[in-house]
C-alpha positions as CSV (number, residue, x, y, z in Angstrom):
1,X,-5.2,-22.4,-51.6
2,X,-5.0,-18.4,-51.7
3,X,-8.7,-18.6,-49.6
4,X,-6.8,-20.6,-47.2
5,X,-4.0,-18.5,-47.0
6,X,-5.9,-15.4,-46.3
7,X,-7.6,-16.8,-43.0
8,X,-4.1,-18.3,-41.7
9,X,-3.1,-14.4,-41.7
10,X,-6.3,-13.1,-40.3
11,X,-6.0,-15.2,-37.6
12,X,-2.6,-14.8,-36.8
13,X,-0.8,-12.0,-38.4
14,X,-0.1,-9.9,-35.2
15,X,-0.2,-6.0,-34.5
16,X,2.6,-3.9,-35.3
17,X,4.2,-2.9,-31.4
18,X,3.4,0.4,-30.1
19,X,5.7,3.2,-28.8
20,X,6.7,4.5,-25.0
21,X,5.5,0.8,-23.4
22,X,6.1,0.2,-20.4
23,X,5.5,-2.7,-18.0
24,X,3.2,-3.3,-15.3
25,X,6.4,-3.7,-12.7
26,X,8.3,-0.3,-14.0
27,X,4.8,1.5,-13.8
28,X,4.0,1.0,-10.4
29,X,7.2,1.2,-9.3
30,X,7.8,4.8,-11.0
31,X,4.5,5.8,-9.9
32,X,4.9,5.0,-6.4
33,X,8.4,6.6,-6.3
34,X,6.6,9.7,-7.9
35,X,3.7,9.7,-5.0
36,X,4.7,12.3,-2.3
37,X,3.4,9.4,-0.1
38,X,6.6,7.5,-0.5
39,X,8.8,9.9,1.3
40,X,6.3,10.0,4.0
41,X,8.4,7.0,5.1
42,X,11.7,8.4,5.6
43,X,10.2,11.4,7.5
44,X,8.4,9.1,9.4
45,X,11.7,7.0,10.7
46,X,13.3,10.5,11.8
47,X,10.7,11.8,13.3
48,X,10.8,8.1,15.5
49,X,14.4,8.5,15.5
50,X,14.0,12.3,17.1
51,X,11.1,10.9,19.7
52,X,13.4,8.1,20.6
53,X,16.6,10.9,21.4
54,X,13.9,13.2,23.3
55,X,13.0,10.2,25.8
56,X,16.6,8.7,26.2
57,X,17.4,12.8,26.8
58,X,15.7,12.4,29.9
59,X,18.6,10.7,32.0
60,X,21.2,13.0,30.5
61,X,21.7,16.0,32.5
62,X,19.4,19.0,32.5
63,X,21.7,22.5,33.1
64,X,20.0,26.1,33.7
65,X,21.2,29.6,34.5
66,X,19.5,31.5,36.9
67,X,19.2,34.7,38.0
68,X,16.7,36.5,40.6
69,X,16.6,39.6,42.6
70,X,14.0,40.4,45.2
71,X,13.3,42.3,48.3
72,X,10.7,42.5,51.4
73,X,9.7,38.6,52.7
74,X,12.3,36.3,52.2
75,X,11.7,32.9,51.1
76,X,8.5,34.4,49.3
77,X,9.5,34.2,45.1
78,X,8.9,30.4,44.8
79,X,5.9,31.3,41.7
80,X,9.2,32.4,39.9
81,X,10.7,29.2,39.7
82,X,14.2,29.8,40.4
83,X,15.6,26.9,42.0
84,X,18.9,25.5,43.3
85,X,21.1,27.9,45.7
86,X,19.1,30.7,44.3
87,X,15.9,29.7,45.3
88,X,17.0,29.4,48.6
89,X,14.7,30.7,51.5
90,X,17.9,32.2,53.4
91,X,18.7,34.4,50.2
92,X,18.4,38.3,50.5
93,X,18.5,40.3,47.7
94,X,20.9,39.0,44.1
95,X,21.3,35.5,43.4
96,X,22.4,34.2,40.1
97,X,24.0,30.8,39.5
98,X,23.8,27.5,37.4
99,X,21.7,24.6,38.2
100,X,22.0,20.9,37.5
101,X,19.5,18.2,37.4
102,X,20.0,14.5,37.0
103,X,17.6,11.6,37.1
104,X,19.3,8.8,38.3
105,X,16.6,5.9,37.7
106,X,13.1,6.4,36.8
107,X,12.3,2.8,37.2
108,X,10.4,1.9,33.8
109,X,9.1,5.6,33.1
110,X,11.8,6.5,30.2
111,X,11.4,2.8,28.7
112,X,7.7,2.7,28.4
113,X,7.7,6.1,26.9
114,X,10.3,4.5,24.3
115,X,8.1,1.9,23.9
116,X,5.3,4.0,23.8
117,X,7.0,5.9,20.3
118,X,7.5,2.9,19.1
119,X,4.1,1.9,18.7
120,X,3.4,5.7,17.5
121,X,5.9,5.0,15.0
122,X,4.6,1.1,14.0
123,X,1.0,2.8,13.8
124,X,2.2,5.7,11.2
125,X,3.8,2.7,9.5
126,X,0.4,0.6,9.1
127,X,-1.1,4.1,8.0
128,X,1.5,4.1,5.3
129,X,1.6,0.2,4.6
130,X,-2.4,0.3,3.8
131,X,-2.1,3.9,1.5
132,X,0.8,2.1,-0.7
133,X,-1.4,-1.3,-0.8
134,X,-4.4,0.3,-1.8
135,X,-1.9,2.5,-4.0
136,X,-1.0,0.0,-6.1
137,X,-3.9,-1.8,-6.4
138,X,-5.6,1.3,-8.1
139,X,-2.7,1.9,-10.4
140,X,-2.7,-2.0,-11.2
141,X,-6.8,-2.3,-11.9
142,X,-5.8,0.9,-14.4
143,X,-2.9,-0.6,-16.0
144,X,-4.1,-3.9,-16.3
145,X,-7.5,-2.4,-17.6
146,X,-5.7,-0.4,-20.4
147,X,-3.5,-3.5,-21.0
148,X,-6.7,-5.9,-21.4
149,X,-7.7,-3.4,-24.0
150,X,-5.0,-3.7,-25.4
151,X,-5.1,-7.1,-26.2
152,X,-8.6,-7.7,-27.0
153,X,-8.7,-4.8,-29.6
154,X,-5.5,-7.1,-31.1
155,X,-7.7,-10.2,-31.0
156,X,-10.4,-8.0,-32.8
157,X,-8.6,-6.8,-35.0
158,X,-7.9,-10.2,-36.1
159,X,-11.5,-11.3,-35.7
160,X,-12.4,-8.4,-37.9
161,X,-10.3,-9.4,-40.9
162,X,-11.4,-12.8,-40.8
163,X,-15.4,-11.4,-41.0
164,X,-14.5,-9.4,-43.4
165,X,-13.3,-12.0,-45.6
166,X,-16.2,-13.9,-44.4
167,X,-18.9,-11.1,-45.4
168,X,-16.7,-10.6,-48.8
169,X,-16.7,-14.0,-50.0
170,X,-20.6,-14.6,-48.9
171,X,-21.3,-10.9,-50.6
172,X,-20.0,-12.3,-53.6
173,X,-21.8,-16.1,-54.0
174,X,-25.1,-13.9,-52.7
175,X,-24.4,-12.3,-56.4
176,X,-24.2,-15.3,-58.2
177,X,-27.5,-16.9,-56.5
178,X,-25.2,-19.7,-54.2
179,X,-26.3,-17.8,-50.9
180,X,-29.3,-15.8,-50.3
181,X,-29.5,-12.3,-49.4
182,X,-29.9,-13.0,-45.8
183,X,-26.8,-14.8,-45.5
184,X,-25.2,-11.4,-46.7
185,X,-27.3,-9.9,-44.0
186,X,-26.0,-12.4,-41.2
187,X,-22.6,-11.7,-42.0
188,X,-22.6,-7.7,-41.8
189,X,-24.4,-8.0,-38.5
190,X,-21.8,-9.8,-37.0
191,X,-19.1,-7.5,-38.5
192,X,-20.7,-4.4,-37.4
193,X,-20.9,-5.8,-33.6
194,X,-17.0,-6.5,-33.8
195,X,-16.6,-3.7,-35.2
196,X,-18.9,-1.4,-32.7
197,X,-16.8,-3.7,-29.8
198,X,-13.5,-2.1,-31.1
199,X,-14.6,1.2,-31.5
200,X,-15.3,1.2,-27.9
201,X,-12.3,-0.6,-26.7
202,X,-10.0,2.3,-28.7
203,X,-12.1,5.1,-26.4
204,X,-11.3,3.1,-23.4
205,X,-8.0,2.5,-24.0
206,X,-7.5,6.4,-24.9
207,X,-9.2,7.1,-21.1
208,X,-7.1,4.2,-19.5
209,X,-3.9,5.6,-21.1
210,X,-4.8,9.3,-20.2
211,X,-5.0,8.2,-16.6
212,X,-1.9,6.8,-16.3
213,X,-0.1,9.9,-17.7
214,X,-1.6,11.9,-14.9
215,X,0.2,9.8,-12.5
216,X,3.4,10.2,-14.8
217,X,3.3,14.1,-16.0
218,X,5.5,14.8,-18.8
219,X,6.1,11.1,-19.8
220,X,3.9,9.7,-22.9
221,X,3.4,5.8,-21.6
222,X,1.7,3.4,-22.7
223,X,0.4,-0.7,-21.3
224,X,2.4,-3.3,-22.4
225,X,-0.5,-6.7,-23.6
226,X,-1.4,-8.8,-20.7
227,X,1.1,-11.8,-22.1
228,X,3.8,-9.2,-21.1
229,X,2.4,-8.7,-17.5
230,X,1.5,-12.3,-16.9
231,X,5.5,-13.2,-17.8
232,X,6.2,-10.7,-15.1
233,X,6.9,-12.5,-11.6
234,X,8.9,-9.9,-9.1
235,X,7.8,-7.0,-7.8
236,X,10.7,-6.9,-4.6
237,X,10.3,-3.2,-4.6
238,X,6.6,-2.9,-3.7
239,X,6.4,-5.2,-0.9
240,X,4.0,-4.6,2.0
241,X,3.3,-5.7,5.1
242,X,-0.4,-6.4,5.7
243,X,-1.7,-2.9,6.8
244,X,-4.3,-4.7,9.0
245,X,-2.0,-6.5,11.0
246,X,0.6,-4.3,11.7
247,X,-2.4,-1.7,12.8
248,X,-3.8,-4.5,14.8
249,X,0.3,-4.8,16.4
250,X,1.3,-1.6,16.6
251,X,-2.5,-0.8,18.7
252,X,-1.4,-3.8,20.9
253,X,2.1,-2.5,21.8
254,X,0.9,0.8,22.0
255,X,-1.6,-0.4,24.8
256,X,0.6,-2.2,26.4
257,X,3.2,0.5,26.6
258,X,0.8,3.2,28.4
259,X,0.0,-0.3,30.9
260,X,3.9,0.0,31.9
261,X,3.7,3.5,32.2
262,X,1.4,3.6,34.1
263,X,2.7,1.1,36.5
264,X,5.9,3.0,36.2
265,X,4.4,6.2,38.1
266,X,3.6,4.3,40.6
267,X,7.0,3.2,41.5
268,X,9.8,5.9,43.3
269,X,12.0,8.1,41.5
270,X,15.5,8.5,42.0
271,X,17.2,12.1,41.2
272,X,20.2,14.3,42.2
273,X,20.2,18.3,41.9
274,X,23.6,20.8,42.2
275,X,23.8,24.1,41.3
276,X,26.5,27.1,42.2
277,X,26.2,30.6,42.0
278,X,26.4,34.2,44.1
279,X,24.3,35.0,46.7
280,X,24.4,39.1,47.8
281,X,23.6,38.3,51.2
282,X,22.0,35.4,53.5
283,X,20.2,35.4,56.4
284,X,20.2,32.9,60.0
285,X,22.9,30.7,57.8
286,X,26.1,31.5,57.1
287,X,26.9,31.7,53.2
288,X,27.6,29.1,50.9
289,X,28.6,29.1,46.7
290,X,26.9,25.8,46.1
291,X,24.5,23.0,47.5
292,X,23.9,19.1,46.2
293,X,21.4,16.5,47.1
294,X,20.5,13.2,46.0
295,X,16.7,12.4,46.5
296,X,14.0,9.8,46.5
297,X,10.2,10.3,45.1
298,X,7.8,7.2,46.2
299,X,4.5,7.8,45.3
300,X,2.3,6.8,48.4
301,X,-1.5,7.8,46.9
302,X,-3.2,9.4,44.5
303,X,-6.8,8.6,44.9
304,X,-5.4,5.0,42.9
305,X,-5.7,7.2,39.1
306,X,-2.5,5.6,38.1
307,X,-3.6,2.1,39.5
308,X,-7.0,2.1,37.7
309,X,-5.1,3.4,34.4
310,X,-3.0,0.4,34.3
311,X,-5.7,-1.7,35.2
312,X,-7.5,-0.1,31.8
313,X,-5.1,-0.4,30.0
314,X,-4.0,-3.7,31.1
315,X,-7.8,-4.8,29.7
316,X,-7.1,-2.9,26.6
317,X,-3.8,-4.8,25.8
318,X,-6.0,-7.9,26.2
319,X,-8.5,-6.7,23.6
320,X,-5.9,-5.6,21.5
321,X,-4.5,-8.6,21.4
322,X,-7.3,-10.5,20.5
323,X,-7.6,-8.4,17.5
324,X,-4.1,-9.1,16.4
325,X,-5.3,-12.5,16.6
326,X,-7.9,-12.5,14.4
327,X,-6.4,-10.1,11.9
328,X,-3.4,-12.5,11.7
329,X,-6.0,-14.9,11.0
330,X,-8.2,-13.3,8.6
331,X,-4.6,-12.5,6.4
332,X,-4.0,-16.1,6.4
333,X,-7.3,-17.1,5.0
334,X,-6.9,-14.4,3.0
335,X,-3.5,-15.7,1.6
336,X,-4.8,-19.3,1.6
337,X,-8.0,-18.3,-0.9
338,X,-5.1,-15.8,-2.8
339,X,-3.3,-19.1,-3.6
340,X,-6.6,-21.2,-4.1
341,X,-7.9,-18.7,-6.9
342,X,-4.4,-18.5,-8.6
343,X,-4.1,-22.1,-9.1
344,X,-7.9,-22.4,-9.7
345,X,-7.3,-19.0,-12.7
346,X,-4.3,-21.0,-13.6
347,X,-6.0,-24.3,-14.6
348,X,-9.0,-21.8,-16.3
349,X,-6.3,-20.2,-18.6
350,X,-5.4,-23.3,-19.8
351,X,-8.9,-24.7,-20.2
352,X,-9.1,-21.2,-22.5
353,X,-6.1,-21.4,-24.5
354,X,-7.5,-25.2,-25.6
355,X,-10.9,-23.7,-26.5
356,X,-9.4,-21.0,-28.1
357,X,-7.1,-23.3,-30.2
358,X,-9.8,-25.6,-31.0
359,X,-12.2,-23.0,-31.6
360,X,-9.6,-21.6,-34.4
361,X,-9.4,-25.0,-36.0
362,X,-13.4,-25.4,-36.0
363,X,-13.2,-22.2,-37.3
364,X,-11.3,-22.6,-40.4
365,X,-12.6,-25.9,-41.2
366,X,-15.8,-24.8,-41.4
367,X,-15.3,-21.7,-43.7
368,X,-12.9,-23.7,-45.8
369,X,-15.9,-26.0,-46.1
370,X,-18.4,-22.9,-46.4
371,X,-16.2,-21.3,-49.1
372,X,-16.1,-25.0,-51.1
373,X,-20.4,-24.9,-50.8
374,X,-19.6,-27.7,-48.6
375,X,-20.7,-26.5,-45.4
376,X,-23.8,-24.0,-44.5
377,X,-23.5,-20.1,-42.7
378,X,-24.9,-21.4,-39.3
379,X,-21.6,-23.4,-38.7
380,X,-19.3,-20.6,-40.1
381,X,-21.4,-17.8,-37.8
382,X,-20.8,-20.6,-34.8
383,X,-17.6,-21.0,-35.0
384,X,-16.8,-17.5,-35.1
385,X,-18.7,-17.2,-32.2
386,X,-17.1,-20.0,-30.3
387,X,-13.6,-18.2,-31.4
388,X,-14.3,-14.5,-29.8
389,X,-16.0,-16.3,-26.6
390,X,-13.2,-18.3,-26.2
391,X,-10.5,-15.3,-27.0
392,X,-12.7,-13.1,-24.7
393,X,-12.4,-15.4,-21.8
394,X,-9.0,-16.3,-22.3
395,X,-8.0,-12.1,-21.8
396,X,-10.4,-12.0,-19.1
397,X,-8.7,-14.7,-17.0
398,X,-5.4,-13.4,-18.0
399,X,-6.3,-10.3,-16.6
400,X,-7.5,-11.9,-13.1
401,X,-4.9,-14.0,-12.8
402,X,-2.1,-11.5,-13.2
403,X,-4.1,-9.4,-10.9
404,X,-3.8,-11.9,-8.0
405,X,-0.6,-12.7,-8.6
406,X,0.8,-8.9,-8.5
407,X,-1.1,-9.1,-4.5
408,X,0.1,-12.4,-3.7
409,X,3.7,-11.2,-4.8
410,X,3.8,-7.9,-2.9
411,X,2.2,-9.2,0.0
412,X,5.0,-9.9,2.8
413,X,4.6,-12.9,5.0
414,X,7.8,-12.7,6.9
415,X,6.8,-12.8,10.6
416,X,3.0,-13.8,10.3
């Protein structure tokens, strides 16, 4: 009864819990937040926000001072720039005045260029969309690898008490001639590989947990067990858009945009000018304080550059769009093969937890049968083996499985 006893705690009396956890969810999510990358975000809506005000400033109106002074040919300054009633070719001598410009109607120029820093913008996004994805799935293959280490050194440890009592009890019938020296043998081997497996799971969990305190300076964390992560179902916070597809968009509107610009040049433009000033003296005219006009651009000919760039770019819209397409595809394949191997990880976990329960129940019959003289070493050593195989894959899986979920939850599908 007290044999019996002493394997019901080796195989389940679990590890005391460990200091400064923390989840997989509050990692990331601190970590990102932490990342100089996540403000890139805010800067990049103002700067949009600022490109957007610069384009809209073109039909508010555009006021100058100017001032000029010359002497000898009249009407012969124009490489000064000075424009209005002081750029006049009947001016002699002083001028100074204020100027006003006003476009009136640009006929698609302003709005493609709007459109145009949109797509600037929605690129910069994608940028920033891929950097977060790939982001977090570096931070999760380290958390989830410290966190797998964590739990297999627990199912060792467990695994190493019961070979213990194993290579005890067998040590101690080898003295009294019911087992044979190589039975003792047989049994330290196998507690010497567990115990060589845990040594090196401690050094990887000190390297895994070292990591994760560079992305955290000044905070002592530590990986929850993978039973804690696999419970865990939201992470809201680190949603992302696919980066290839809203590259893939943001290409497309961006190519469509310098289309419409391009076709916008060719159209008129419709403007008004004022300005008022002083003028010292005038010549052939008589003298006025200010002048107005209202006026209309039409571009006849230009050798067709502005036709042939829309015409390019009308072909590049095309291609860009097939490539939106297919990366809208290839993300729902990709989603539909996400959801495939979670269900098929799903059904493996299960199919491990039974071999792992079974294997525990093989296992303790057979020593209770070994420690009675009624069973033999080979089916004590194969059911222990059947037991860490079936733990080992059960962890694995875990592992896998919460990894796919953590993408298929942060990946947003809203408006695929």
């Amino acid at each position: 009864m007290k044999k019996l006893t002493l394997i019901t705690v080796a195989l389940f009396f679990p590890l005391g819990s460990m200091a400064n956890e923390v989840s997989l969810k509050d990692f990331l999510s601190q970590t990102w937040k932490q990342n100089p990358i996540s403000d890139i975000s805010h800067l990049q809506d103002q700067q949009a926000d600022e490109f957007s005000k610069a384009a809209s400033g073109r039909y508010m109106p555009h006021l100058s001072a100017d001032v000029i002074d010359s002497s000898g040919m009249p009407g012969s300054t124009s490489s000064l720039h000075v424009g209005g009633l002081m750029g006049s070719p009947y001016r002699k001598g002083l001028g100074a005045g204020v100027i006003w410009d006003q476009l009136l109607y640009d006929f698609g120029r302003t709005d493609s260029l709007l459109k145009k820093y949109k797509a600037d913008a929605d690129v910069a996004e994608a940028r920033l969309a891929k950097e977060k994805y790939e982001f977090v799935a570096r931070l999760s293959s380290l958390y989830l690898g410290c966190a797998h280490d964590r739990a297999q050194i627990s199912s060792d440890n467990h695994l190493i008490q019961l070979g213990e009592l194993i290579a005890r009890e067998t040590s101690k019938m080898t003295d009294t001639g019911q087992k044979t020296i190589v039975d003792r043998s047989l049994t330290k081997i196998d507690l010497d590989d567990l115990k060589l497996e845990l040594f090196d799971l401690k050094e990887s969990l000190a390297r895994n947990n070292s990591e994760m305190k560079l992305y955290n300076p000044g905070q002592d964390l530590l990986c929850s067990e993978l039973s804690e992560a696999l419970a865990q179902d939201s992470y809201s916070d680190l949603k992302v858009k696919p980066p290839e597809v809203l590259l893939a968009r943001a290409s497309h509107n961006s190519a469509q945009a310098l289309m419409e610009s391009a076709s916008a040049e060719q159209k008129p433009l419709l403007s008004a000018t004022g300005s008022y000033g002083y003028l010292q003296d005038d010549r052939l005219v008589s003298k006025e304080d200010y002048s107005v006009g209202v006026g209309l651009t039409f571009p006849f000919y230009n050798g067709g550059e502005d036709r042939h760039k829309e015409a390019a770019y009308h072909l590049l819209a095309q291609a860009q769009d097939k490539e939106l397409q297919f990366a809208m595809t290839e993300f729902k394949v990709h989603i539909d093969k996400l959801d495939s191997r979670i269900a098929q990880l799903k059904s493996d976990l299960r199919s491990f937890e039974t071999q792992s329960n079974d294997a525990e129940k093989t296992m303790k019959v057979a020593l209770n049968r070994y420690l009675h003289l009624q069973g033999n070493l080979v089916d004590v050593r194969e059911s222990f083996k059947r037991l860490r195989s079936a733990e080992a894959g059960r962890l694995k899986v875990t592992e896998d499985l919460v990894s796919a979920s953590l993408e298929r939850s942060i990946l947003d599908t809203s408006g695929m």
